[in-house]
N, C-alpha and C positions, 0 to 999 in steps of 0.2 A: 529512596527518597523521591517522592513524588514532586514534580516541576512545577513550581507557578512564579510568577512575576516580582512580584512583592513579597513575599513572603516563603520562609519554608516551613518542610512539616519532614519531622522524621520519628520515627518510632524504634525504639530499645528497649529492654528489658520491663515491657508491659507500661513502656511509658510514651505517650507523644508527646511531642515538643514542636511549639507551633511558634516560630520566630518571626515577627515582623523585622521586614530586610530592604530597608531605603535607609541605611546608616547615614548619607551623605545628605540627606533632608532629613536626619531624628527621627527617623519611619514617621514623618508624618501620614496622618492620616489622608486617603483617596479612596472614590468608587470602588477599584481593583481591588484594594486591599479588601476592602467591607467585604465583598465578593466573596476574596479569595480566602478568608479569614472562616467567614459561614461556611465553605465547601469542605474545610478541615477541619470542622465542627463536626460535618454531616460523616468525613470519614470517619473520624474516632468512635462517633457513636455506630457506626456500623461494624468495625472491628472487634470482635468480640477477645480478642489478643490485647487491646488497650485497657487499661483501666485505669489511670488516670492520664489528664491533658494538664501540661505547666505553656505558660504563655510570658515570650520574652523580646526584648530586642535588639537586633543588633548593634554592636556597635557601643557608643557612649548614651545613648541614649533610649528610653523605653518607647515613647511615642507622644512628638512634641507638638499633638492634636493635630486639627485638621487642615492640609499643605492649601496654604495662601499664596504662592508664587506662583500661578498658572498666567495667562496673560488675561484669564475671566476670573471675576470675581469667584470664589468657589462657593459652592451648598452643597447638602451631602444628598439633594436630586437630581446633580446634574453629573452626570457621566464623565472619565477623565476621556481627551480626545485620542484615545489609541486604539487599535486594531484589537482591542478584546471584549470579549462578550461579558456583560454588566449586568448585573439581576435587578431588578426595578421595581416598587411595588407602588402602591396607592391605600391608601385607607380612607375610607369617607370622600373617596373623590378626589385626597390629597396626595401629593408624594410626599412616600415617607421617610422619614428623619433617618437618613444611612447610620445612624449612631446606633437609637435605635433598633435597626433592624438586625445589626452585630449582637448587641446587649442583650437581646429578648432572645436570638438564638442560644446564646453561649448561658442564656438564664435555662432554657431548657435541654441542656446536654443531661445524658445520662451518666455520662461520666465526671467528675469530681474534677473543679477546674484550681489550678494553681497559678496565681499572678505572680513570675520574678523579677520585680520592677529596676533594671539595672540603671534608669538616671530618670531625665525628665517624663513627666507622664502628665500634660496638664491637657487640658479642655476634655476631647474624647479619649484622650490618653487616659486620663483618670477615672470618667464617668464610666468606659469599658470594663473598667475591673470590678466596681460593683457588683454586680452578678455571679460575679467567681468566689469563689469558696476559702479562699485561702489567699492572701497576700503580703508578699514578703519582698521587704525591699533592701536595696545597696542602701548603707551610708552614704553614698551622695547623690541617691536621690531626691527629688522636688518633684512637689504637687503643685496646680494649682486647678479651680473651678472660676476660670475667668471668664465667662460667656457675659457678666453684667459690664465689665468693660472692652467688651467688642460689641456692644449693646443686642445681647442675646440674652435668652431665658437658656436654662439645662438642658440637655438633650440626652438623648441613648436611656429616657427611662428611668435619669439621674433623679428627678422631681419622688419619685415612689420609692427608689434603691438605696439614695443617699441617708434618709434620714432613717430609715429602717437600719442600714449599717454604724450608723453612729452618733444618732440621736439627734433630733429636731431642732436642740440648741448648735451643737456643733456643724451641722449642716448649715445652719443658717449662717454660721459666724465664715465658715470659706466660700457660701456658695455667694452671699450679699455682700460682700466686700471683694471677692475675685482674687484676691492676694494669694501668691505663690507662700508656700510653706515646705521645710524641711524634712524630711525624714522622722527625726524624733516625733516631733509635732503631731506626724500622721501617726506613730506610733500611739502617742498619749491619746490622741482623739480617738481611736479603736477603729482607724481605716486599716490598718497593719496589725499583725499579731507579731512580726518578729520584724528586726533589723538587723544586718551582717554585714560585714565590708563586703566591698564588691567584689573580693577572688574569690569570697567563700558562697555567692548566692547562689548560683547553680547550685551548687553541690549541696547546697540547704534543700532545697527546692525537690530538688531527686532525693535526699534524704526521706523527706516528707511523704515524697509519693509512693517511694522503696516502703516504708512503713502501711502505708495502705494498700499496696499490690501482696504484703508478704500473709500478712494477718487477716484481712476482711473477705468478707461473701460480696462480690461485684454486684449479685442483685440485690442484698440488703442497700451498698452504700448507693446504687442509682434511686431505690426506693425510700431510702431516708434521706437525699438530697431535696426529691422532690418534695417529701413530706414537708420538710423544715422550712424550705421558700415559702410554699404555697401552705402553709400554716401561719403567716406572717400578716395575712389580709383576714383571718376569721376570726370574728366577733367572740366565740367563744369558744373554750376548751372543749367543750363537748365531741365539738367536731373532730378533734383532732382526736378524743377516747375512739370514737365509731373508724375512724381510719385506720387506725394503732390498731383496734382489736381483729379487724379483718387481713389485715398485711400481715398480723403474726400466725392469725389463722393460717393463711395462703403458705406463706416461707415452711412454716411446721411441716405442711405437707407436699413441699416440693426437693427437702434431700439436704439443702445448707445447714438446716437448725439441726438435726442430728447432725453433719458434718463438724457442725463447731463444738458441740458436746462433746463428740467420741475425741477430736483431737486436742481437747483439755485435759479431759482424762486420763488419754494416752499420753501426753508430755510431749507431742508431735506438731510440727507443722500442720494447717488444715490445708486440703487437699477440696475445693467447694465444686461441686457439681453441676449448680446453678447455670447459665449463660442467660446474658441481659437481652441479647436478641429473641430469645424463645419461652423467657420463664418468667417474666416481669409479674407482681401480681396484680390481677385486672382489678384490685382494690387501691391501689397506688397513685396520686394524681400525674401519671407519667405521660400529659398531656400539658402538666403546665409549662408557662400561663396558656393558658387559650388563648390561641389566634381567632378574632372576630371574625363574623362572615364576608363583612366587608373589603376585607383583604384583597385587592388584585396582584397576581404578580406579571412579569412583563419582562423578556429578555432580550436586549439590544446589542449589535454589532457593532459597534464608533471607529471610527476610520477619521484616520488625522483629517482634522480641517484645514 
């Protein structure tokens, strides 16, 4: 298990599990975390041994948005005051929205992300899981998208993500009234695909990911993640035929697509050849989203005040 602060990350049977770990503040959200949350982003995508990431939190709670108790007002540009190193960026001249800069990476993992939402998940707690692929929560968990009574607008990308995951009316109806909602609730709105008591979410959670570590091609599923996001913003089908027919091109002749044939055939486990760090096909948008040019990044040392 690799050491960070707020958070851990540990990995088992082709799965990582990346826990935010401030239970005694709701893992609210901080700088560190953002941080530390992208760098076990960046590990799993390097590990060609993961192939799926589930994202959870300690404790009673999943993540009860962004920690307001500092003795400074917080934003998510301004650095917590500890001894650790803080990635920083700028866009347009701006610093950018630490939400944001979470949400946009975990939007472009190659590996297949699973939310197990074990209690509260409101402001960036919720807006973070957007992006992920999969979200499953306790029975007593609670949402909320309250940023219009802290007199804020969405952040982490929520403005593009939200109403893509569940539609423009339903977006509007949690994000413009800010109110905390249930579980079911998130269920029926199509922010969740499943609900479980909370002894059973883990164990859902790895269920799910056990199922796509046993049966799939790691470079189909990073290549059909990307596909399905970034097919979300084009104007027409088209695009998506000219992508589809090139990535089936590429895979046919890189060793999975016969992989998955012969072990149907055979009545066998498939056994995929493929690896995401070296076989990705260069037809795949496995760049999304783009990062602008504009982007500065910038990494700072804080030292208690």
């Amino acid at each position: 298990m690799t050491a960070f602060e707020q958070i851990t990350y540990e990995v088992a049977d082709h799965v990582a599990t990346i826990t935010m770990n401030r239970p005694d503040r709701l893992n609210a959200f901080t700088p560190i975390m953002r941080t530390e949350m992208i760098a076990a982003f960046d590990m799993s995508d390097a590990d060609d041994d993961v192939r799926v990431v589930i994202v959870t939190g300690a404790g009673r709670g999943f993540c009860a948005g962004a920690d307001l108790s500092g003795s400074k007002p917080f934003t998510y540009d301004t650095p917590d005051q500890v001894g650790t190193q803080v990635i920083e960026e700028d866009i347009d001249g701006v610093p950018r929205d630490g939400g944001g800069m979470l949400a946009l990476r975990i939007a472009s993992s190659d590996k297949p992300v699973i939310a197990a939402i074990n209690g509260a998940a409101v402001g960036v707690g919720a807006t973070m899981t957007l992006p992920m692929d999969i979200r499953i929560a306790a029975d007593t968990a609670k949402f909320g998208f309250a940023f219009a009574r802290r007199g804020l607008v969405p952040e982490a990308a929520s403005s593009w993500f939200l109403p893509r995951v569940v539609g423009i009316a339903q977006a509007c109806d949690w994000a413009l009234s800010g109110r905390i909602f249930l579980a079911d609730e998130a269920l029926r709105g199509g922010l969740l695909s499943d609900v479980v008591p909370a002894d059973q979410l883990l164990p859902r959670a790895r269920e799910i990911a056990a199922e796509i570590v046993a049966n799939t091609s790691a470079v189909a599923v990073a290549a059909m993640r990307h596909m399905l996001w970034s097919m979300l913003s084009e104007p027409s089908p088209w695009t998506a035929h000219l992508i589809e027919t090139k990535v089936i091109r590429e895979m046919k002749a890189g060793g999975d697509t016969a992989e998955g044939g012969a072990s149907f055939l055979e009545k066998r486990p498939p056994v995929f050849p493929m690896k995401v760090s070296a076989d990705m096909p260069a037809s795949a948008p496995s760049l999304w989203p783009q990062k602008p040019d504009d982007v500065v990044e910038t990494a700072s040392a804080n030292t208690p005040s």
